[in-house]
Phi, psi and omega in degrees: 000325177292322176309305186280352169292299145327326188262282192344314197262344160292337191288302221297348191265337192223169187267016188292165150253191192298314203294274184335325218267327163349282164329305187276322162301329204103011183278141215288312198215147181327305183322316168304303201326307201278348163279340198268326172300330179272005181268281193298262182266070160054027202202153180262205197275315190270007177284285199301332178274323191282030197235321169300324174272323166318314193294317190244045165244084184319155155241000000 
């Protein structure tokens, strides 16, 4: 759960992708990545930025 927390402020800090940021935490395959992420929020990782970035877009 600290690991998928951490790649969240790396994603959200950097030009990494999911895949780099995996990698760089210690997650053996993306795939894992996206499972231990949808276990901690509910979402896979690219559900959870475009969901995010919806939010924080004036009209």
């Amino acid at each position: 759960m600290i690991k998928v927390k951490l790649a969240v402020e790396l994603i959200e800090e950097s030009n990494y992708s999911f895949s780099e940021v995996a990698f760089k935490l210690g997650f053996s395959s993306k795939s894992y990545f996206t499972r231990c992420f949808k276990k901690v929020y509910n979402s896979t990782p690219k559900a959870y930025f475009e969901k995010d970035n919806d939010t924080n877009v004036s009209h």
